[in-house]
Backbone bond lengths (Angstrom), bond angles and torsions (degrees), N, CA, C in turn:
res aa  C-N    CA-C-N  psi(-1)  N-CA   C-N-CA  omega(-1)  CA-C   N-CA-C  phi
1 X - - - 1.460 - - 1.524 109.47 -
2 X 1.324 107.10 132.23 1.585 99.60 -172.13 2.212 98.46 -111.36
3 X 1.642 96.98 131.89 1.288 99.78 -170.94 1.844 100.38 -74.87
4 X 1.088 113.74 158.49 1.340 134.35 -167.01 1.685 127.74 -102.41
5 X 1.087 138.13 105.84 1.642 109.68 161.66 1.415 117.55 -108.16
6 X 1.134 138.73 127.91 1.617 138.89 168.73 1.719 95.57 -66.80
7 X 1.015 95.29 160.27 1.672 101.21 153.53 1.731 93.13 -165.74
8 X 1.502 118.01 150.19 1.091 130.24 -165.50 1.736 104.80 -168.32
9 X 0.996 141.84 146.20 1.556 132.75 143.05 1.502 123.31 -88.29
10 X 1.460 96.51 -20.44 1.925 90.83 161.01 1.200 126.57 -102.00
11 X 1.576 116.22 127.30 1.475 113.64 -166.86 1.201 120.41 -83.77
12 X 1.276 135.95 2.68 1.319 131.93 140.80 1.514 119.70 -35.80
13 X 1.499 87.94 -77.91 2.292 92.85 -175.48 1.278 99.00 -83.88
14 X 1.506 138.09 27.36 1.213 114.18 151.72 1.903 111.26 -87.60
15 X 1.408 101.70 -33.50 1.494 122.73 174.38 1.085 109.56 -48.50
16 X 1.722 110.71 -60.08 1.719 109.11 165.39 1.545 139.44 -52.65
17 X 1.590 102.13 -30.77 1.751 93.26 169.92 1.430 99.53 -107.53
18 X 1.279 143.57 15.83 1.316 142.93 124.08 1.827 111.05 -38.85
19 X 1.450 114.87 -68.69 1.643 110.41 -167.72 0.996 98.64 -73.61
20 X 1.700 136.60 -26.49 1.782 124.56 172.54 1.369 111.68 -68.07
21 X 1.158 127.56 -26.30 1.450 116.00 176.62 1.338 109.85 -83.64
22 X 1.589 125.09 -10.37 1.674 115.96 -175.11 1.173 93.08 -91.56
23 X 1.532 126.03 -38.24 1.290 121.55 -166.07 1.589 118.52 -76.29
24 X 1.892 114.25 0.36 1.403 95.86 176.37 1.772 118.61 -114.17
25 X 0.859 143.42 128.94 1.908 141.00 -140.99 1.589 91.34 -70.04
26 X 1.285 148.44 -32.36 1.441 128.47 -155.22 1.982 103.26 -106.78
27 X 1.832 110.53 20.14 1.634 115.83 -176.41 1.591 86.56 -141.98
28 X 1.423 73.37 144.22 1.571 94.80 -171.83 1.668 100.87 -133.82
29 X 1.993 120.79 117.72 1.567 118.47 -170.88 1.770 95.05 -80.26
30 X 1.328 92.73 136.47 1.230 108.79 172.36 1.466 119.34 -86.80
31 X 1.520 106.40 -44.40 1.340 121.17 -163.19 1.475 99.96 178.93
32 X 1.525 109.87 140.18 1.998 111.70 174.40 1.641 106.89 -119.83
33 X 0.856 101.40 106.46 1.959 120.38 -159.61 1.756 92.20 -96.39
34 X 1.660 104.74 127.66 1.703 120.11 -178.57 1.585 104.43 -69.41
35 X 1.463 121.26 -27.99 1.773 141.95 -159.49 1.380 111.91 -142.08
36 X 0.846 93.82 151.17 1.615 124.33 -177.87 2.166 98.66 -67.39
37 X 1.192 108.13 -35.87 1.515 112.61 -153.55 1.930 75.03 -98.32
38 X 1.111 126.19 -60.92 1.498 120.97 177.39 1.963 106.67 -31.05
39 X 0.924 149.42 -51.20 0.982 170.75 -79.75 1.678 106.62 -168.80
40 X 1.396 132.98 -50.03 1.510 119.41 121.43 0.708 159.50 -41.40
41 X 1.528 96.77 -24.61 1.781 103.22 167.05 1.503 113.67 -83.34
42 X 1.447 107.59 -32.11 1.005 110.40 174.84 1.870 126.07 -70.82
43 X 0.752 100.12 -61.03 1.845 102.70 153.58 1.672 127.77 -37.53
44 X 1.221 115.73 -23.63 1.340 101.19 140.08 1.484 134.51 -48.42
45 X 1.528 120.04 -37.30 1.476 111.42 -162.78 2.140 91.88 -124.01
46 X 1.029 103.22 -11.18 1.803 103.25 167.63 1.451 127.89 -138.39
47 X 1.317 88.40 54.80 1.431 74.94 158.49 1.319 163.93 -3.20
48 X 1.314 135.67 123.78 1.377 119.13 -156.72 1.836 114.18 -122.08
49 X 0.948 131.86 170.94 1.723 136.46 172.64 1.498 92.99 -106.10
50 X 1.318 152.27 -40.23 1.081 132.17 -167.27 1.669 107.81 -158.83
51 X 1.099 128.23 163.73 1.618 133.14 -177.86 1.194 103.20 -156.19
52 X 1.572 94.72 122.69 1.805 99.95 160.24 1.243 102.44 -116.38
53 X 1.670 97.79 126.47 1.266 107.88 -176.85 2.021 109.70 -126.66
54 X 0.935 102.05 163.32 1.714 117.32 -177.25 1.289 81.01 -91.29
55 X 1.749 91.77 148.52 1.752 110.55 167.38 1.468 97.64 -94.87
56 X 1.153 136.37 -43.26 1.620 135.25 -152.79 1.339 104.63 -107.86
57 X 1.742 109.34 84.42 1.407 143.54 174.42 1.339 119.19 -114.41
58 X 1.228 126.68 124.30 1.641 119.88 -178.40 1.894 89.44 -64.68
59 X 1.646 91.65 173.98 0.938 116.49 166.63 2.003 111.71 83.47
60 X 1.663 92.69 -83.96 1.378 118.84 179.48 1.784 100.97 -114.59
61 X 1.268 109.76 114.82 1.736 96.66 -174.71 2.033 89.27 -93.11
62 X 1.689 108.46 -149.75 1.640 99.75 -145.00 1.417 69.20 -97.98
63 X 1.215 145.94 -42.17 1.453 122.62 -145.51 1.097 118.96 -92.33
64 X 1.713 125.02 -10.34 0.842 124.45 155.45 1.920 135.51 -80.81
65 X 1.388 85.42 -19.73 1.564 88.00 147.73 1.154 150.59 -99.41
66 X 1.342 106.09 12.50 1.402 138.61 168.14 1.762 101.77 -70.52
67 X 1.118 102.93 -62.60 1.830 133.62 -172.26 1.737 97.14 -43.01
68 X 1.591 102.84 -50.71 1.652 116.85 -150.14 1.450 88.84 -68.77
69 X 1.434 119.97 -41.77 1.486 116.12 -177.72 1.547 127.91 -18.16
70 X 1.339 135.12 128.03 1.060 117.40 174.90 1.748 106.00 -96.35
71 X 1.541 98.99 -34.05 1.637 109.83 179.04 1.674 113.53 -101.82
72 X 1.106 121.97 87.69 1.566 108.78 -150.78 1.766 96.94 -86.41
73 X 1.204 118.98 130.97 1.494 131.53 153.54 1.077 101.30 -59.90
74 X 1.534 124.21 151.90 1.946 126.29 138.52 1.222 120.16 -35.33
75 X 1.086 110.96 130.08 1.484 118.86 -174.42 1.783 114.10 -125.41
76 X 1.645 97.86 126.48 1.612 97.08 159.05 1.218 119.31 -137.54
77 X 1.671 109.20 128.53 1.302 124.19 -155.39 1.840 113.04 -84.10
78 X 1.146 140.59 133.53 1.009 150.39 178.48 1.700 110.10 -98.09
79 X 1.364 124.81 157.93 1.573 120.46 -179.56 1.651 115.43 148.42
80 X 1.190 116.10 119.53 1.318 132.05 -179.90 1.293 109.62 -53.40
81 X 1.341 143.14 12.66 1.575 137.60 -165.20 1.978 101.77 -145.71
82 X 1.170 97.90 84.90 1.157 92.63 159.76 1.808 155.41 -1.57
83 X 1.723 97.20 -62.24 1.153 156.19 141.93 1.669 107.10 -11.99
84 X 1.713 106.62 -44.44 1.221 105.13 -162.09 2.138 103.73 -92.54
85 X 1.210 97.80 -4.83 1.603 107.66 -151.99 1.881 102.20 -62.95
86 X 1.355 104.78 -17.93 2.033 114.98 173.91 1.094 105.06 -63.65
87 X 1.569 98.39 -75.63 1.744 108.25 -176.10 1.622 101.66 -52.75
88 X 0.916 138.01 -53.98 1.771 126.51 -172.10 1.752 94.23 -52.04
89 X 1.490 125.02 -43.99 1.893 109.98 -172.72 1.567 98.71 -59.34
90 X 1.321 128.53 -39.99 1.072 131.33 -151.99 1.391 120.85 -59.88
91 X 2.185 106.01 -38.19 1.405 110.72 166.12 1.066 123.87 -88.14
92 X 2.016 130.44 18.29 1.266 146.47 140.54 1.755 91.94 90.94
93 X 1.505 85.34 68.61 1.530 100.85 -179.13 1.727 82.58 -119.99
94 X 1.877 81.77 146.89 1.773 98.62 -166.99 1.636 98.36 -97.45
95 X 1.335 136.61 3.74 1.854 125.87 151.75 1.240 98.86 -159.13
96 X 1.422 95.90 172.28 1.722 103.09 -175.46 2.145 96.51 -130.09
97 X 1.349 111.18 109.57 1.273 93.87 161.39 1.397 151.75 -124.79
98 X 1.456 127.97 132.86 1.337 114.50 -157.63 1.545 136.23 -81.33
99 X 1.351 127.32 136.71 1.010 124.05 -178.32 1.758 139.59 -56.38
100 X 0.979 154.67 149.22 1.843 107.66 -13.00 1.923 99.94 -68.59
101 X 1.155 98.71 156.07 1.648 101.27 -154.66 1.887 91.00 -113.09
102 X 1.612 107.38 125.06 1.376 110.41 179.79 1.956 103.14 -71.72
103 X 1.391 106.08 171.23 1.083 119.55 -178.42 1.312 107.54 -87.21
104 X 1.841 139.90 -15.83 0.850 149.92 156.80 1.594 106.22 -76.87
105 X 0.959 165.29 -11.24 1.441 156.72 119.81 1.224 125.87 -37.23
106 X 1.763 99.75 -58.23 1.466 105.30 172.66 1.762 118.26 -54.60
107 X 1.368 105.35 -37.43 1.737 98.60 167.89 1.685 119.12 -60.30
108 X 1.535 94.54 -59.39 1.686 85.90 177.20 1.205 126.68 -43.94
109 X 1.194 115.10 -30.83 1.924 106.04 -174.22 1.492 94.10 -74.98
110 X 1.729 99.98 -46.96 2.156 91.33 -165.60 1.461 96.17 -73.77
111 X 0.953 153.83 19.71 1.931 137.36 154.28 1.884 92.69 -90.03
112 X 1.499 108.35 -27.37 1.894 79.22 178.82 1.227 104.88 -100.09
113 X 1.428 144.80 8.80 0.936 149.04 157.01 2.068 93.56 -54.30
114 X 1.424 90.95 -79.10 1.602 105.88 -159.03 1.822 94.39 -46.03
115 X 1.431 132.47 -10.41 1.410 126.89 -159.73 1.801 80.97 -80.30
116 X 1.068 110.35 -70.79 1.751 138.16 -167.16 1.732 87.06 -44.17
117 X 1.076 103.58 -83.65 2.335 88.44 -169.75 1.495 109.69 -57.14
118 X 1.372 117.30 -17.58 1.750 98.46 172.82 1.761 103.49 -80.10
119 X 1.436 125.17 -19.32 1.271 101.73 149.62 1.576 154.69 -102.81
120 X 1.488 82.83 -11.07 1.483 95.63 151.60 1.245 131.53 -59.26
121 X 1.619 119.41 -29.20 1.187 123.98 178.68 1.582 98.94 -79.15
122 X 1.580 130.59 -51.71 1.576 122.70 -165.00 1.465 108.03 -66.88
123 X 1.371 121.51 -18.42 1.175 123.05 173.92 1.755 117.96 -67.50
124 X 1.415 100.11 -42.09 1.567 107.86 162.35 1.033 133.96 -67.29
125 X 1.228 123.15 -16.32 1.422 150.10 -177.88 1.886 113.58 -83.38
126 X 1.566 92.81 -41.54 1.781 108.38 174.89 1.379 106.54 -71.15
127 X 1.351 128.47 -42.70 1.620 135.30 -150.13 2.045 81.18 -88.84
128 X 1.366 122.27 -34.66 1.317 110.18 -174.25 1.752 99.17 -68.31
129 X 1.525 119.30 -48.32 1.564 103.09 -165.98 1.336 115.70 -73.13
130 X 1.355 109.50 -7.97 1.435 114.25 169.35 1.369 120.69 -68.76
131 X 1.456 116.06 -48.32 1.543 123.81 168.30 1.431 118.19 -46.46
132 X 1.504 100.91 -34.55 1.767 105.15 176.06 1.493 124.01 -82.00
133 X 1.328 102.75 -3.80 1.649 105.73 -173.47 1.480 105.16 -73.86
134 X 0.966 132.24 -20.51 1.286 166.42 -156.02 1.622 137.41 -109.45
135 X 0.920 126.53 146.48 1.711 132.07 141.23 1.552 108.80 -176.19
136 X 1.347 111.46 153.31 1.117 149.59 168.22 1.601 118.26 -70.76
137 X 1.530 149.43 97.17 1.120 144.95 159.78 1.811 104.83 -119.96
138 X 1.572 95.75 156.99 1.344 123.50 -157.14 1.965 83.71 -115.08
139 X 1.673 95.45 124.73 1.354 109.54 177.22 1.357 100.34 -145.47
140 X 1.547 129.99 152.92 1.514 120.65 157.20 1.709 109.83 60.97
141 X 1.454 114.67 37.20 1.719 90.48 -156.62 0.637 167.98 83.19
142 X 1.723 97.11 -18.98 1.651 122.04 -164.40 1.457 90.86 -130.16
143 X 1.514 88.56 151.96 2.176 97.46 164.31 1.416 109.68 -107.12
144 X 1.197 125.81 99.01 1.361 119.14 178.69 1.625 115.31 -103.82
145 X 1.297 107.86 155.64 1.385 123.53 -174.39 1.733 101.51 -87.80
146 X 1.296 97.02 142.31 1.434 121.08 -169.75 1.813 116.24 -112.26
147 X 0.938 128.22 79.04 1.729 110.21 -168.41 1.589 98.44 -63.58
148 X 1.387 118.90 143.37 1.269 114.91 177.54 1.219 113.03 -88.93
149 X 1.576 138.59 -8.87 0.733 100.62 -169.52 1.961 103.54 -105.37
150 X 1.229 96.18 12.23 2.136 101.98 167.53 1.656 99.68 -74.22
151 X 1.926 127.95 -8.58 1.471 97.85 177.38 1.016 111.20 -75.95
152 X 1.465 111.09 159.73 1.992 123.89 155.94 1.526 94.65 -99.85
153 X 1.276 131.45 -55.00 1.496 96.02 -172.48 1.912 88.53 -165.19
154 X 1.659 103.83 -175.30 1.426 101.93 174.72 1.052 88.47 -121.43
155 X 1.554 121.30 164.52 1.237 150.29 152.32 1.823 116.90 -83.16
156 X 1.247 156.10 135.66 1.388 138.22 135.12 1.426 114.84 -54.06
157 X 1.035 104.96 167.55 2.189 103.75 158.44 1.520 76.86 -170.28
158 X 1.097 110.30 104.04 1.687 139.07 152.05 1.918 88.87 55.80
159 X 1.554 101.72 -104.34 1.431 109.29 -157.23 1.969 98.79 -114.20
160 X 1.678 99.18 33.40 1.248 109.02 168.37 1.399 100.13 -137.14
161 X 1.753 98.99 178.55 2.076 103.15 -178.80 1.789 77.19 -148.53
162 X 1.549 84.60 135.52 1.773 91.29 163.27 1.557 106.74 -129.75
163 X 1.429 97.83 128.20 1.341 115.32 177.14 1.486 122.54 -88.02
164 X 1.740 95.01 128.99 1.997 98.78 -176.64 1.099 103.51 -103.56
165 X 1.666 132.11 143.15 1.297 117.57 179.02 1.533 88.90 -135.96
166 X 1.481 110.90 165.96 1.625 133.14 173.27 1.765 108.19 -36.28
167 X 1.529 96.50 172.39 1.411 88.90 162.48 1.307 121.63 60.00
168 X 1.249 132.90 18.51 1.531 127.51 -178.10 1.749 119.31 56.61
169 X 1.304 111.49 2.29 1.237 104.04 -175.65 1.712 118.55 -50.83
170 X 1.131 129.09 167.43 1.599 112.88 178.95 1.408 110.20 -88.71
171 X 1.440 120.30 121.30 1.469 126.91 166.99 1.912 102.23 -19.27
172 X 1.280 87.60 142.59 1.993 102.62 152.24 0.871 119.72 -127.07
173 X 1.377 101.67 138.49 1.447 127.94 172.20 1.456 127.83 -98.96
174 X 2.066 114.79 101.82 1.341 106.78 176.10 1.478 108.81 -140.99
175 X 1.386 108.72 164.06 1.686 110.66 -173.82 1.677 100.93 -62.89
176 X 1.427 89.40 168.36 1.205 93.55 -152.68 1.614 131.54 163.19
177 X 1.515 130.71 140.21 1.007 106.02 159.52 1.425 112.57 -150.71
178 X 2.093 113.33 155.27 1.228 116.85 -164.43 1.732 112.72 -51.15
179 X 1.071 112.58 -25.80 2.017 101.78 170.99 1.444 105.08 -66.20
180 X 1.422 121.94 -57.31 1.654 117.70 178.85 1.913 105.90 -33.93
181 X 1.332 122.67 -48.42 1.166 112.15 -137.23 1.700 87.02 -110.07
182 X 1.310 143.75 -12.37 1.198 142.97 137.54 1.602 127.92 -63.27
183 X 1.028 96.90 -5.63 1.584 105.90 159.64 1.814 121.15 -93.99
184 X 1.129 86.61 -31.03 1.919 108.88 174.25 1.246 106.30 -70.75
185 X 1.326 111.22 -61.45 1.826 112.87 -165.75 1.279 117.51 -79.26
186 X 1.479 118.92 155.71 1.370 131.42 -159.97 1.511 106.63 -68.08
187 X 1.719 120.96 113.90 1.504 112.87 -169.20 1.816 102.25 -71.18
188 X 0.879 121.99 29.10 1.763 108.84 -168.16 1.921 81.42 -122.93
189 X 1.130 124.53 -31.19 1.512 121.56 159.46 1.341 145.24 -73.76
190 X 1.714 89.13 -43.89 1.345 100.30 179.92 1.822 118.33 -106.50
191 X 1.740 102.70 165.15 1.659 88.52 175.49 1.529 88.20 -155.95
192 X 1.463 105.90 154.01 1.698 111.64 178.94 2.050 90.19 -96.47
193 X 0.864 90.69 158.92 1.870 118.48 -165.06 0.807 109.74 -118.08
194 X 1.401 129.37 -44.99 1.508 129.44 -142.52 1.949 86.76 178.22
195 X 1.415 101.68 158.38 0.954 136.34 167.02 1.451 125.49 -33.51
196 X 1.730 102.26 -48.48 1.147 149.66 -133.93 2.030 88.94 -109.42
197 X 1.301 109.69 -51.69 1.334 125.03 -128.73 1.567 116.61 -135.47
198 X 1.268 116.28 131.70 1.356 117.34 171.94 1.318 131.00 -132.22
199 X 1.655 142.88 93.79 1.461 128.35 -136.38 1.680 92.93 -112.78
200 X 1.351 93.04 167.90 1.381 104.99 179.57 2.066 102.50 -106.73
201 X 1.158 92.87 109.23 1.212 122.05 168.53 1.777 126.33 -6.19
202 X 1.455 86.85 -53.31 1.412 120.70 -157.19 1.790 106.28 -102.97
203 X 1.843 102.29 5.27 1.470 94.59 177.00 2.011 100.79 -136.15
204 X 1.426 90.07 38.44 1.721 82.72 177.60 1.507 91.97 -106.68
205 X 1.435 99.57 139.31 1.750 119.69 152.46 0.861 128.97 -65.52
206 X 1.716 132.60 -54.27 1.309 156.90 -144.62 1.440 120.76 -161.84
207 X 1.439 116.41 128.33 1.637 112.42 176.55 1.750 86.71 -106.11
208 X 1.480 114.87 124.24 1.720 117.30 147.62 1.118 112.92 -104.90
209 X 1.544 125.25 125.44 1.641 125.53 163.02 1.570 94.30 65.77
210 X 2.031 102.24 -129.32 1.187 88.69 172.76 1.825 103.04 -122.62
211 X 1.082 96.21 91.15 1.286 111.13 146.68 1.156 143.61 170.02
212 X 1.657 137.64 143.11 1.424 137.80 -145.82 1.344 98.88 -90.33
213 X 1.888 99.96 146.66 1.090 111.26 158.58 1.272 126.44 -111.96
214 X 1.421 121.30 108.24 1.471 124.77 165.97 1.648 124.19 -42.14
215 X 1.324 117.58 165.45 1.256 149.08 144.07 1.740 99.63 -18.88
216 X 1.385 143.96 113.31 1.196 116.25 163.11 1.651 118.97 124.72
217 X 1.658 84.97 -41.35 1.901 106.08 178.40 1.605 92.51 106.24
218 X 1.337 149.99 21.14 1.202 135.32 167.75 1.161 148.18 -69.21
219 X 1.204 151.70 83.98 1.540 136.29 -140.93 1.596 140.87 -88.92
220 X 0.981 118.22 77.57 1.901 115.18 -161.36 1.441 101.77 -84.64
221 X 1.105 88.93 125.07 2.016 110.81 175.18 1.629 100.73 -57.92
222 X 1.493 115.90 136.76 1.718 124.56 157.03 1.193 97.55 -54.22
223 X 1.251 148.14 165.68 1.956 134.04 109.22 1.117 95.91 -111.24
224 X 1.003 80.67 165.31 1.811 120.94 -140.66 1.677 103.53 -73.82
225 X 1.577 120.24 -4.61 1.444 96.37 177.42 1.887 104.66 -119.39
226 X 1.691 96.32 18.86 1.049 93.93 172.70 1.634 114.69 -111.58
227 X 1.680 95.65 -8.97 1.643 107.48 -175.61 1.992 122.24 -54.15
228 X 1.505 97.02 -26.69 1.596 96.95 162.94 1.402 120.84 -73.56
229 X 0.903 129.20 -26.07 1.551 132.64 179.81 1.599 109.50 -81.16
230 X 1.599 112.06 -35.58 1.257 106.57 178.53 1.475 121.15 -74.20
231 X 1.748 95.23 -30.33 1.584 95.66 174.11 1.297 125.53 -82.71
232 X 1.364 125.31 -4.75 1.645 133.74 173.00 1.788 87.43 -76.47
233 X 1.185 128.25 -56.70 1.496 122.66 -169.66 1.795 98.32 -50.80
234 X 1.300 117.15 -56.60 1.646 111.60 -151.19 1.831 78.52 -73.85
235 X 1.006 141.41 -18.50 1.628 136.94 -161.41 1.391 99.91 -66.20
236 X 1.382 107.32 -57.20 1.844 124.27 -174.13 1.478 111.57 -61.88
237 X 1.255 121.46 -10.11 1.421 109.87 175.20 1.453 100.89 -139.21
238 X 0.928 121.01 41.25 1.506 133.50 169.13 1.158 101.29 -88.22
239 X 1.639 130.44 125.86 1.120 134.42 146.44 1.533 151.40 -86.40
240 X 1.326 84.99 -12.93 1.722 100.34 167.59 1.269 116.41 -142.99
């Protein structure tokens, strides 16, 4: 659902693309702003997914507050003058619509609106799981790259973390600590165990009693105030 702002100085067609945005299921009204400068101020503290705004506003008209933006939402511009529909492509506004504006127009622009943030958003969404495939730690001098998903688990050692990975590779050793690096790693992979300990999800063989068996034959102890959390996880994919 993408949240909404109208802005208009006439309260007629602000009312109107006010009830078109309540009335369609994938826009949500945020707020219906009389000014362009009402509507900056307000966007400091709420943010918006999209604004239809009028160009022909005293004071601040739409395209220049489009321009002033530092964080620009999608924008579709509303306005009785034709005339204006260039300059609105120009500040890389995704429709232009004219006044009095049907409710069948007003949808078409907001379904390509909603096309553009459902990929703007999956695109943001890709560049995040990409960041997680990953990290960077500094050992020996060196910063080496880590694929996350070759760990079996971390170790702490006081005001260090040593990392075990598959494959016999040789553990690393870098400063560090297990909250830093459970805050980093992907929670749908990773889980802290123990105090001590943080395993990767996706490389245990065997749970005995309390404790996991990795990839390898390795054994990391539960403790005990992490053993409810671990057992709601093994609960949800328990099949028998």
């Amino acid at each position: 659902m993408m949240h909404c702002i109208a802005i208009d100085d006439e309260p007629l067609a602000l009312k109107q693309i006010a009830a078109y945005i309540q009335r369609t299921p994938f826009l949500k009204l945020a707020a219906s702003c009389r000014s362009a400068t009402e509507a900056m101020a307000l966007l400091k503290d709420e943010p918006a997914d999209l604004l239809f705004v009028d160009i022909n506003m005293p004071d601040l008209n739409g395209l220049d507050f489009v321009r002033a933006l530092t964080v620009k939402p999608l924008v579709i511009f509303t306005t009785a003058y034709s005339e204006y529909a260039l300059e609105g492509y120009k500040v890389d506004a995704t429709d232009y619509l004219l006044k009095p504006v049907s409710y069948a127009d007003f949808l078409r622009a907001s379904e390509k609106a909603y096309a553009q943030f459902r990929l703007i958003r999956a695109a943001a969404e890709h560049v995040d799981d990409m960041a997680q495939n990953h990290l960077f730690v500094r050992s020996d001098y060196r910063t080496l790259r880590i694929d996350t998903g070759d760990i079996l688990y971390i170790e702490s050692m006081s005001e260090y973390v040593r990392i075990y990975m598959a494959g016999g590779v040789k553990p690393v050793t870098t400063l560090g600590s297990l909250k830093a690096y459970a805050e980093k790693l992907p929670v749908a992979s990773f889980m802290r165990v123990h105090r001590s300990y943080i395993v990767n999800l996706n490389r245990i063989t065997a749970v005995e009693r309390r404790s996991i068996i990795l990839d390898g034959g390795c054994s990391i102890p539960i403790g005990e105030m992490y053993e409810e959390n671990f057992k709601n996880y093994l609960a949800s994919r328990l099949l028998s």
